[in-house]
C-alpha positions in Angstrom: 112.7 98.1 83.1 111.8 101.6 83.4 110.4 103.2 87.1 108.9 106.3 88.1 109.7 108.0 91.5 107.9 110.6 93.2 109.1 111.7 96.0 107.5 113.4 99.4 109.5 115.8 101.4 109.2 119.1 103.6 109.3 121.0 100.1 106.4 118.8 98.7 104.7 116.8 101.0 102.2 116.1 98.6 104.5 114.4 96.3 106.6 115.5 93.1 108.0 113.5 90.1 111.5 112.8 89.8 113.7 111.7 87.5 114.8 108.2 88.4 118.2 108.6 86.2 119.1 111.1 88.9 120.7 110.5 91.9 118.0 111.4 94.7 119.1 109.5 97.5 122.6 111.3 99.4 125.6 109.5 101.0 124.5 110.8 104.5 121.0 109.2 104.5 120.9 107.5 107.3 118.1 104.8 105.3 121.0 103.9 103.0 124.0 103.7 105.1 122.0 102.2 108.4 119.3 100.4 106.8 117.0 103.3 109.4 113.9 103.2 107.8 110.1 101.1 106.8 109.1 100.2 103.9 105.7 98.9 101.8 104.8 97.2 98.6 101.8 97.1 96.9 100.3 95.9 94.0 98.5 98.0 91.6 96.2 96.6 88.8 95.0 98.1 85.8 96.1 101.2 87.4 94.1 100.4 91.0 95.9 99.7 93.9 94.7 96.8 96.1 94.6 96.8 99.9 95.4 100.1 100.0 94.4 100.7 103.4 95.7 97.5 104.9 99.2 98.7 103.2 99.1 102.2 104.9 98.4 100.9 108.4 101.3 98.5 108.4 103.2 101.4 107.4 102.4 103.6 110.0 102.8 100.7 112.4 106.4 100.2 111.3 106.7 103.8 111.2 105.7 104.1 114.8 107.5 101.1 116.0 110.7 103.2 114.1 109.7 106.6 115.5 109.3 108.2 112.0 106.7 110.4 110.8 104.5 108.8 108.1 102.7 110.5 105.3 99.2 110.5 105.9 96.7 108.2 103.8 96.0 111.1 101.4 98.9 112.3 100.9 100.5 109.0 99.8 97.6 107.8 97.6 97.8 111.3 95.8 101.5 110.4 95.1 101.1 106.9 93.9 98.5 107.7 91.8 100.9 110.4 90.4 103.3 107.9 89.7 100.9 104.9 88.5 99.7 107.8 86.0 103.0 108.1 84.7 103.9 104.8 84.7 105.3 102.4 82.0 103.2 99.7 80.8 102.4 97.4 83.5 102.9 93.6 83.1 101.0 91.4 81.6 100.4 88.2 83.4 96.8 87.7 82.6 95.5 89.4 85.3 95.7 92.9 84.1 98.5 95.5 83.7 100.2 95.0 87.3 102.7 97.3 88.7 104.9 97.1 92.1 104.4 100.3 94.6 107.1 100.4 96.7 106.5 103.2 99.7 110.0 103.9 101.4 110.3 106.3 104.7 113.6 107.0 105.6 115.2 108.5 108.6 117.0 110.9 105.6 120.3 112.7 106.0 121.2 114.2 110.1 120.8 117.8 108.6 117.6 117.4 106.6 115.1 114.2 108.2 113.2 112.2 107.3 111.3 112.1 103.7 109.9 109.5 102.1 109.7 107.9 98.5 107.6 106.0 96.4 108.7 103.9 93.4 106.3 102.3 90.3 107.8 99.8 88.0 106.1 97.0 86.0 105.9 93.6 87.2 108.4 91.1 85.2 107.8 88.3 84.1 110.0 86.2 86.2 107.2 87.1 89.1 104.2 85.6 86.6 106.5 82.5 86.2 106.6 81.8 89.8 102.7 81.9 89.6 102.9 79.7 87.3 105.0 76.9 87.8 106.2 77.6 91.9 109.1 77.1 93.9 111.1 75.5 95.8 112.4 76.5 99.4 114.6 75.2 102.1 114.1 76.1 105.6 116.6 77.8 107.6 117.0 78.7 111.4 115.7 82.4 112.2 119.0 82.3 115.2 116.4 83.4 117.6 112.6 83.4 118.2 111.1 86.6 117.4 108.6 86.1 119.7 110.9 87.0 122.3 111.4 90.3 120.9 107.5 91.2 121.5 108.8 93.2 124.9 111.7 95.0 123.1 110.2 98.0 121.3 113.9 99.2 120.4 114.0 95.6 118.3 111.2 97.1 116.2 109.1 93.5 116.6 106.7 92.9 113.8 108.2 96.3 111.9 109.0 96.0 107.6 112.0 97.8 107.9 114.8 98.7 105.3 117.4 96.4 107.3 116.9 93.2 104.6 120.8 92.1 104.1 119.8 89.1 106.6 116.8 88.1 104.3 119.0 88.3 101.2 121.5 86.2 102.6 119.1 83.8 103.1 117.7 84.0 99.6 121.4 83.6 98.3 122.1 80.6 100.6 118.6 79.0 100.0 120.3 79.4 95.7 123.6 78.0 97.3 121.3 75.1 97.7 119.9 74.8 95.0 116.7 75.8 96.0 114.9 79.6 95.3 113.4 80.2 98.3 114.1 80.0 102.4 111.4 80.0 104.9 112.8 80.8 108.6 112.1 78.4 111.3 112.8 78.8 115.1 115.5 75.9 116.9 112.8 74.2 117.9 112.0 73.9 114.0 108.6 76.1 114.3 107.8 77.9 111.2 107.8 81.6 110.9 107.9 83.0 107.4 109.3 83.1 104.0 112.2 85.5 103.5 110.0 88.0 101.6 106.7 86.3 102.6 104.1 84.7 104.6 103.4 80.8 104.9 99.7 79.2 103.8 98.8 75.7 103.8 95.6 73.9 103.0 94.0 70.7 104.8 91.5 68.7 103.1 90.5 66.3 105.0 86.8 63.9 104.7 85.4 67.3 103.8 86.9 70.0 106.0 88.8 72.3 104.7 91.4 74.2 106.7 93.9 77.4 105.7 97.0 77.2 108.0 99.5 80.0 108.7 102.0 80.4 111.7 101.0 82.8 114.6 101.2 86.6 113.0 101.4 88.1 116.7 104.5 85.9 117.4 107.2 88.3 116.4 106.5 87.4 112.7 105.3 90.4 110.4 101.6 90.8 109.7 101.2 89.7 106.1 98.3 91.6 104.7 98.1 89.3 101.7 97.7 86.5 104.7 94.8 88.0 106.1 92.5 88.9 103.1 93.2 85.0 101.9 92.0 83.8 105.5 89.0 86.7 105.2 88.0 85.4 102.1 88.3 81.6 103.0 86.1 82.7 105.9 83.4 84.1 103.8 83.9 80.7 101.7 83.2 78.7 104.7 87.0 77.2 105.4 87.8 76.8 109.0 91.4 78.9 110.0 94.3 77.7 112.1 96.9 79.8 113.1 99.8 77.1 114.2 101.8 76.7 115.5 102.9 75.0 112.4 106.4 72.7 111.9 107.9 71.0 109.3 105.2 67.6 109.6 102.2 70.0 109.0 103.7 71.3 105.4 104.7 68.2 104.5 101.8 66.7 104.8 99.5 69.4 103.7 97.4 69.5 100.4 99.0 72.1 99.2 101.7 75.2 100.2 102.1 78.7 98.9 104.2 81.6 99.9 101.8 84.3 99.8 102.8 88.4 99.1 101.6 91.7 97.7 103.3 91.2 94.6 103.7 87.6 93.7 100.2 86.3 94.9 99.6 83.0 96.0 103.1 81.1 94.7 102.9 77.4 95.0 105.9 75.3 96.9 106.7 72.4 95.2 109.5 71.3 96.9 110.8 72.1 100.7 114.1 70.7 101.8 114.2 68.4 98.6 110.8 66.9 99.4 108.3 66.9 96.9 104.7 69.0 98.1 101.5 68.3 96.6 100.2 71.1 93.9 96.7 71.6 93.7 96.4 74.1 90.4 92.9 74.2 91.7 93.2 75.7 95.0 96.0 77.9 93.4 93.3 79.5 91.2 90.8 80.0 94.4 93.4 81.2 96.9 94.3 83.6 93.9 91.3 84.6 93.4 90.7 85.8 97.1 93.5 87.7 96.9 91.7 89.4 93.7 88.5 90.4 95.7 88.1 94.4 95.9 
């Protein structure tokens, strides 16, 4: 699968293609040998990128939180649009040409700072077949309540950072399992999130309808894709809950997804080896919210 970088620095803070065959990134950079920098991903359709702005204050929030300079709005638009219009093909999952938009900020090498890069590549198929046909996940313990990080800025609370190797290691263990994703719970089994995602669940019940997600201000990170579904369903008339949620409440919901930039609305069909209830038909509305401009 072919990418296209550009990349923002002191010498071009505007953005400039580079070759992605390359190497671009040096030993010394402190975002690849400490895992010291914030990240984003977006989707882009049919060459547009959706929730843009949602995507760039997140960024600047981690980048705060991190105490790193962040590229401002125009600047990174500018160099994502450079890259979408260089871009391969997107993927085709019947939605329009969709590519991923990663936006890295790194802490950079101790001699040259920070700089930041952004990365377009097409969206594979294996991301439309989780649309398609879901998951399965396991839940795992977190090791610690985030929420108790709230009054630690130096634990960079609610921040996307680069440090993933613990979510990865979850995603490996949940396949250890037998299962493809994880979603973290606290010891006292409350649900937080999905490895690389946010929780949803829908309650039907003698005509209400309800959207469920855990508590985003609980140490959790802020899932953009989350809050346009729950602005949508508002619009739409659904009534919001924001947990706490535990194992009982997705178990007995009507239906599960784990919700990101990329992959949508993916149903869970299956959590800890139980079967969960898929509703194609909410799939297809909670997609389509995510689709509003």
């Amino acid at each position: 699968m072919t990418s296209t970088v550009v990349v923002l620095d002191a010498a071009h803070p505007e953005g400039v293609l580079a070759d992605p065959s390359v190497p671009l990134v040096r030993i010394d950079d402190q975002g690849l040998t400490r895992g010291d920098g914030v990240f984003e991903t977006m989707r882009a359709v049919d060459g547009l990128v959706q929730k843009f702005e949602a995507h760039h204050q997140r960024l600047s929030a981690s980048a705060r939180l991190a105490q790193l300079p962040v590229p401002s709005a125009r600047d990174v638009r500018g160099a994502v649009e450079l890259a979408l219009a260089h871009a391969a093909p997107g993927g085709d999952g019947g939605l329009g040409a969709e590519h991923a938009v990663k936006v890295v900020i790194s802490r950079g090498t101790p001699a040259d700072g920070p700089w930041s890069w952004i990365v377009v590549s097409p969206v594979p198929e294996t991301t439309f077949r989780q649309r398609r046909d879901g998951v399965t996940a396991v839940l795992l313990p977190r090791g610690h309540d985030p929420a108790q990080d709230a009054g630690y800025p130096w634990l960079l609370p609610g921040a996307k950072t680069l440090s993933y190797a613990i979510n990865m290691a979850a995603l490996r263990h949940a396949r250890s399992l037998g299962a493809d994703e994880a979603v973290f719970t606290t010891e006292g089994r409350r649900i937080l999130e999905g490895a690389t995602s946010s929780v949803v669940c829908a309650r039907v019940r003698a005509g209400r309808r309800t959207l469920l997600t855990p508590e985003p201000s609980h140490g959790i990170l802020p899932g953009t894709t989350q809050a346009k579904i729950f602005a949508a369903a508002r619009r739409d008339g659904w009534e919001l809950g924001y947990g706490p949620l535990y194992p009982a409440d997705l178990m007995e919901a009507d239906a599960v997804w784990l919700v990101s930039s990329v992959r949508l609305a993916v149903p869970v069909r299956r959590l800890d080896h139980q079967p969960l209830p898929v509703d194609p038909d909410l799939t297809r509305l909670v997609t389509s919210w995510v689709q509003q401009a």
